[in-house]
N, C-alpha and C positions, 0 to 999 in steps of 0.2 A: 341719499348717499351719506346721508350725516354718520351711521353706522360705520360704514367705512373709515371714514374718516376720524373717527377714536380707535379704529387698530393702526393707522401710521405712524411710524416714525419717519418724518420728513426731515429728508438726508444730504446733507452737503460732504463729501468728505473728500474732495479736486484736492490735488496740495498747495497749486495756486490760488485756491479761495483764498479772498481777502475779509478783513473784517467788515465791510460795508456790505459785503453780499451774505456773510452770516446773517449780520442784523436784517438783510433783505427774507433770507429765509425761517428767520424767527417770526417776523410780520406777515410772513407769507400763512407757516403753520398756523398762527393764532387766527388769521380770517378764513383757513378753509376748515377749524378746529379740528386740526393734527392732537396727538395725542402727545407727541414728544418733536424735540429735535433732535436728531445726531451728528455730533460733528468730532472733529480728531480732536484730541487734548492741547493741543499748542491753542485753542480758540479760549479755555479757560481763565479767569471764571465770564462768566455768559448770564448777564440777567435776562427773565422771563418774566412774560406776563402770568400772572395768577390761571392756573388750571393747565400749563402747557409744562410737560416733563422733561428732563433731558437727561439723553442719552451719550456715551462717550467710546468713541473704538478704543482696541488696547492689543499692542504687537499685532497694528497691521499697516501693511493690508496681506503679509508674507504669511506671519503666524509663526517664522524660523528665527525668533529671539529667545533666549533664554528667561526662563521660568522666574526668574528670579527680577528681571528687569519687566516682565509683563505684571509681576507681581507691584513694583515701585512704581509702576504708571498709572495700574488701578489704585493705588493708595490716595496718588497725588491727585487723579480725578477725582475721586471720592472727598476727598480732602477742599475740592475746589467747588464742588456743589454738585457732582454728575448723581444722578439719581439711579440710574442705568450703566452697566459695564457692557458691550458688546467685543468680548476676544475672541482671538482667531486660533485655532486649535494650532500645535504642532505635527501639520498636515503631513509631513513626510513621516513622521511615529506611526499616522490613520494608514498608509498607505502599505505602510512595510507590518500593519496588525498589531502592531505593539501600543496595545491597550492602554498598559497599565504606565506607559510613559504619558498616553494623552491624556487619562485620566489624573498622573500628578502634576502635570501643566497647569490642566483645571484647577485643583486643587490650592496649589500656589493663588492664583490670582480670588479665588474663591478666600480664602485666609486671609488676605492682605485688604477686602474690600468687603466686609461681612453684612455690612448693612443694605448693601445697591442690588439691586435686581441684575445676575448676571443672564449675559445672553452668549452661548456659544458658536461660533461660527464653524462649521465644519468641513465647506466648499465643495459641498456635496456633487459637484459636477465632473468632480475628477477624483473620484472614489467609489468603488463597488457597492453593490446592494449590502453587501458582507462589512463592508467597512464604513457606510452609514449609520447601519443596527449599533456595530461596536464603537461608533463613535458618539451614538446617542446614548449607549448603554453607560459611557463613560462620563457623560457627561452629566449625567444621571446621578448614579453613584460620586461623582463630586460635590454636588450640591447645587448644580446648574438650576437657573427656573425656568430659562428657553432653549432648544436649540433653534441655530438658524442655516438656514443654508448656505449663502456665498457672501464674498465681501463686494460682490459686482466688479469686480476686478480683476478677475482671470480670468485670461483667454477660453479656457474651456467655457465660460457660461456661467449662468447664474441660477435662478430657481429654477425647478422645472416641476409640473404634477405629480408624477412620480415619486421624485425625491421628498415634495412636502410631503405625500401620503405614506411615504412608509417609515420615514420622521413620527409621523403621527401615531403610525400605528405601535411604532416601538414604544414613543412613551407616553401613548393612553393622554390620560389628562391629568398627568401627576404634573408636565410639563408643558410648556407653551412651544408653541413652536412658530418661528417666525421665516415667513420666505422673503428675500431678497436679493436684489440682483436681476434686471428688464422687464421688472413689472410696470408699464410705459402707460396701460390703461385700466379702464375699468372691465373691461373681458378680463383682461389675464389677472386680474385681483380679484374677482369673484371665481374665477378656475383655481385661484390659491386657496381660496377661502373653502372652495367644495371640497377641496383637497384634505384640507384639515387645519389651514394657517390660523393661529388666534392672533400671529400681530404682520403687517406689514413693512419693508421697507423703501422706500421710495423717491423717488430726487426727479420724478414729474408727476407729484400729487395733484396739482389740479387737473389735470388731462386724468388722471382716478376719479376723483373725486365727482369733475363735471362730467365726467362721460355719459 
């Protein structure tokens, strides 16, 4: 499973995490060799051990903050060590088709954080097949490196095969695509993975991991 285990990003992002259970989940990632942590920006800065990545959300878990403040969050993460940006699209723009607003959402935080691996979240569980494509196409054309499906936080759900697979199929291997949101084992992470997932996310990686 070691394989597995360098596509997770193993995820705390509760709002009542505390910082002793951060530090539990950085000890945690580094012995089951996660490939990153992700946590919300208030945890910054965040020392790691050597070989473990970190990742940082940005306007979420809603995605309904302005452009301009998703831009100032990714700066200050960047700023504070995040190696990774994970933002949450402005999912009502995906819904109602208006592209090329999601697209300069992207944009914005894509500018403000030039050097971080961004990952777009697009909550793909409460958006059409039609508003998937144009939300990957968007995020494409901004300069994204992932997209991802859900922030595990809305009621609708979170990954599903489907959605990874036509994620994938939209953007080939120009981009990564990552699932997350009730990936609880190692079945439904290798069903991601069939799918097309190159990265995972996850917040019970060992029950992955050891399955």
């Amino acid at each position: 499973m070691t394989n597995i285990a360098r596509m997770i990003d193993h995820t705390l992002l509760k709002p009542e995490a505390t910082a002793s259970e951060v530090e539990a989940l950085v000890a945690e990632a580094a012995d089951l060799g996660c490939y990153s942590v992700c946590v919300s920006p208030s945890e910054l800065p965040l020392s790691l051990p050597e070989g473990l990545h970190l990742a940082v959300v940005c306007g979420f878990p809603s995605g309904a903050h302005h452009s301009s403040v998703k831009a100032a969050e990714a700066s200050l993460a960047a700023a504070q060590g995040a190696e990774e940006i994970d933002m949450v699209i402005n999912v009502a723009a995906a819904r109602e088709g208006d592209m090329a607003a999601v697209e300069s959402d992207i944009c914005a935080v894509r500018q403000a954080a030039p050097g971080v691996v961004l990952k777009v979240i697009i909550e793909s569980a409460v958006l059409s097949d039609e508003q998937i494509v144009g939300a990957c196409r968007a995020a494409e054309a901004a300069g994204a490196d992932f997209v991802k499906t859900s922030t595990g936080f809305h009621p609708a759900g979170g990954a599903s095969e489907h959605a990874v697979r036509l994620m994938a199929q939209t953007v080939g291997e120009r981009l990564g695509v990552k699932a997350s949101g009730g990936i609880r084992d190692a079945a439904t992470a290798r069903a991601m993975i069939a799918a097309g997932a190159t990265r995972l996310g996850c917040s019970s990686s060992r029950a992955v991991v050891e399955g």
